[in-house]
C-alpha positions in Angstrom: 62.5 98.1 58.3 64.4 98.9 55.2 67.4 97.9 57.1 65.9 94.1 57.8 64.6 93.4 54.3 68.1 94.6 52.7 70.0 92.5 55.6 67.5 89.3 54.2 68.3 90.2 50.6 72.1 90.2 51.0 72.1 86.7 53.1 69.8 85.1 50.1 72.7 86.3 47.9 75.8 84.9 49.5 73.8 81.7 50.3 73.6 81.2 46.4 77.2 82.5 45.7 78.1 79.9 48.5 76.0 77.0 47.1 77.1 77.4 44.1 80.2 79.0 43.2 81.3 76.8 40.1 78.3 79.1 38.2 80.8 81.5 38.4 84.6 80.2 38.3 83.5 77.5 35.6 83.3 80.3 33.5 86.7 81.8 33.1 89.4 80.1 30.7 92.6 78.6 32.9 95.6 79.3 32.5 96.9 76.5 30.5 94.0 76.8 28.0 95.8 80.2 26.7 99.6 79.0 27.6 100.9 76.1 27.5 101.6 74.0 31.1 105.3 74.7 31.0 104.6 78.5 31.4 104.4 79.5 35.0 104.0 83.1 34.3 100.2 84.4 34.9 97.9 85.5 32.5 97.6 89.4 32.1 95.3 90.0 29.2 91.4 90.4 29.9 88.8 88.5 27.7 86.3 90.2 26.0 82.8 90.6 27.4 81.7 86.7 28.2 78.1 88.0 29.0 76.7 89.7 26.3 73.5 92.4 26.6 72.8 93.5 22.7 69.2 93.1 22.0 68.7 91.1 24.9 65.4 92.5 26.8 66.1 93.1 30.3 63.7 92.4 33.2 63.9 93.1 36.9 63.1 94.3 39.8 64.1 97.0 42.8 63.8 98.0 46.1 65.2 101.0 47.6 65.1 104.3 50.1 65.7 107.9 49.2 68.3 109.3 50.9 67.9 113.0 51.8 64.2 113.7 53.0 63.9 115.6 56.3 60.6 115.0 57.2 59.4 110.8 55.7 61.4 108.0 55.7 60.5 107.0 51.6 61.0 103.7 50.5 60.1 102.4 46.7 59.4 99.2 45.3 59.0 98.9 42.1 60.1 97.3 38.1 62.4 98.1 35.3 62.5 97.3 31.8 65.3 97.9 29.8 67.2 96.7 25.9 70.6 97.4 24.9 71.3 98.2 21.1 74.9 97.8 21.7 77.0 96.3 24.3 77.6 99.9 26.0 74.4 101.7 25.2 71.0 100.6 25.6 67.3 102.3 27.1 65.4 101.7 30.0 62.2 102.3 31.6 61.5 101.7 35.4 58.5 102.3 37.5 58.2 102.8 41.5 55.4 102.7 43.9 56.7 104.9 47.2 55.8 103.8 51.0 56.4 106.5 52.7 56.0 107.2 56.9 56.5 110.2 59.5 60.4 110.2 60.3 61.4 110.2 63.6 62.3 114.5 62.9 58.4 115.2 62.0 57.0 112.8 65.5 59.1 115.1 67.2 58.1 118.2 65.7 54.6 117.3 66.0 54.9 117.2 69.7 56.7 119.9 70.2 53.8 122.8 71.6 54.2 126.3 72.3 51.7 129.6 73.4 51.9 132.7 71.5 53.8 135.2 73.3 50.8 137.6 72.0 48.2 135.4 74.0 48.9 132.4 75.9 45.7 131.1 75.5 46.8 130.1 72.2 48.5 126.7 71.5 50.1 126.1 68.7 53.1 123.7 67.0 55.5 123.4 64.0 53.6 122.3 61.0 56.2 122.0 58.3 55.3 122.1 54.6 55.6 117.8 53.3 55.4 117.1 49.9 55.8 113.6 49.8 56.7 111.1 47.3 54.0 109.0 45.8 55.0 107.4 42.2 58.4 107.5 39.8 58.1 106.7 36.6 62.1 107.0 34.9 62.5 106.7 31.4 66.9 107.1 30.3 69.4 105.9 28.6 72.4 104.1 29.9 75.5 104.3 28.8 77.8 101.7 29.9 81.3 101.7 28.5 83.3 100.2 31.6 83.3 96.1 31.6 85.6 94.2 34.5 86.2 91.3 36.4 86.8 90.5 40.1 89.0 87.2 41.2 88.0 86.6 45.1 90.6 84.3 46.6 90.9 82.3 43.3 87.5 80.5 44.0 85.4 83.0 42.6 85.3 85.2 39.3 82.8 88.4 39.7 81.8 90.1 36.1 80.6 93.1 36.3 79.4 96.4 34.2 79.8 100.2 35.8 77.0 102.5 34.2 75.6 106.0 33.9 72.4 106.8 33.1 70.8 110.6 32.2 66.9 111.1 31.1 63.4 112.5 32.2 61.0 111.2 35.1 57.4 111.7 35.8 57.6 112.3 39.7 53.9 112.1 41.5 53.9 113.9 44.7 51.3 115.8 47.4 51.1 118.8 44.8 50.5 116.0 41.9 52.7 115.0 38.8 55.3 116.7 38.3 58.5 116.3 35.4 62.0 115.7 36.3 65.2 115.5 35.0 67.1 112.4 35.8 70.7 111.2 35.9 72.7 108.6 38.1 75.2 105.8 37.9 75.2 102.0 39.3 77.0 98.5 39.0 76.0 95.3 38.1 77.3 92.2 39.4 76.3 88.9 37.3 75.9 85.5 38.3 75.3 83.3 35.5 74.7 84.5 31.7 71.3 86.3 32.2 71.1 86.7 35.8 72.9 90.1 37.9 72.4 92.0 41.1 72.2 95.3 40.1 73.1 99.1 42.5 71.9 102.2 41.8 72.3 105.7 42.4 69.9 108.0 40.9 69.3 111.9 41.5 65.2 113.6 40.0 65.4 117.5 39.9 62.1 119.1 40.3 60.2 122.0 40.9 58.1 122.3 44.0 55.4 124.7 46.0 56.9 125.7 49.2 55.2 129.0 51.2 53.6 129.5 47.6 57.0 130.0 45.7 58.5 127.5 43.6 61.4 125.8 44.5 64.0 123.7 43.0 64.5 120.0 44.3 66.9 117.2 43.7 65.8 113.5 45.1 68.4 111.1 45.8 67.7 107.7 46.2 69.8 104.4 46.6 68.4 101.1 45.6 69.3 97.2 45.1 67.6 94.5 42.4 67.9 92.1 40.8 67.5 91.8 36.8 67.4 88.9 34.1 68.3 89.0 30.3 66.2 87.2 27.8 66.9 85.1 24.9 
């Protein structure tokens, strides 16, 4: 399922790139605006940051799978909030509801059966410990010190901004809420002034029950949204 939604969201996002690039090559100065026409040589220097984030609030919204659980097959969907005090360094807040299914691992598990060698009479099967994902709520800070831009066969210009952010989570679970540490790193691609696609990586380490002993867990999850700046 996650595969068809992100397969949907992709296609709406080249259809609007397609229908209308000049939102994004308009925006970059040609050539002959920082030479004059008689110079053939290209132009080497990058411009300073055209789209501008400083005490800009940021809304948006995200939809994404974690990556590394055995047992469910977790998906979240959810908001983010965000305000940059500076063009590199700003805070944000984002909050996830989890939908969360039986992987194809656990169906099989659960119909595996055995007898006890002790006494046949006995049927059992492997019931393994699930503690499964319910809400995320992130609060971090991003840093974001790397600014570029991306010339695709000279039709269009792609801005983007590569980020890390680091800070503490409120993970709810089976066992309840429990706090997390937080870090990750993403891209964002923008379209327009105020508009971006944004990526995101992001790792929660926790402690969990398991066989009555606590164990440390990391999350990973991976997800895709799409964010506008105010003002």
């Amino acid at each position: 399922m996650f595969g068809r939604y992100l397969t949907g969201f992709l296609r709406l996002i080249f259809a609007a790139l397609v229908s209308f690039p000049s939102f994004l090559g308009a925006i970059d100065l040609k050539p002959e605006e920082v030479r004059s026409k008689g110079t053939q040589s290209p132009v080497t220097i990058l411009q300073n940051r055209y789209f501008l984030k400083t005490f800009r609030p940021e809304l948006g919204i995200a939809y994404g799978t974690v990556t590394n659980e055995a047992y469910t097959s977790t998906h979240l969907l959810g908001f983010r909030a965000g305000l940059f005090f500076t063009e590199w360094l700003g805070i944000e807040v984002q909050s996830f509801n989890a939908t969360v299914a039986d992987s194809d691992d656990y169906k099989a598990l659960k119909r595996l059966r055995y007898r006890k060698f002790a006494d046949p009479n006995i049927e059992v099967h492997p019931d393994p410990e699930v503690n499964r994902l319910k809400k995320v709520l992130d609060v971090t800070t991003e840093i974001a010190p790397f600014y570029g831009k991306l010339n695709f066969a000279d039709w269009i210009i792609i801005y983007s901004d590569l980020y890390v952010t680091g800070g503490v989570s409120k993970v709810d679970t089976d066992q309840g809420p429990i706090n997390a540490l937080t870090f990750g790193a993403g891209q964002r691609f923008y379209w327009q002034k105020s508009l971006s696609l944004r990526i995101d990586f992001k790792g929660r380490m926790y402690t969990e029950k398991s066989n009555s002993e606590d164990h440390r867990k990391t999350t990973y999850s991976v997800d895709f949204g799409l964010s506008y700046f105010l003002f």
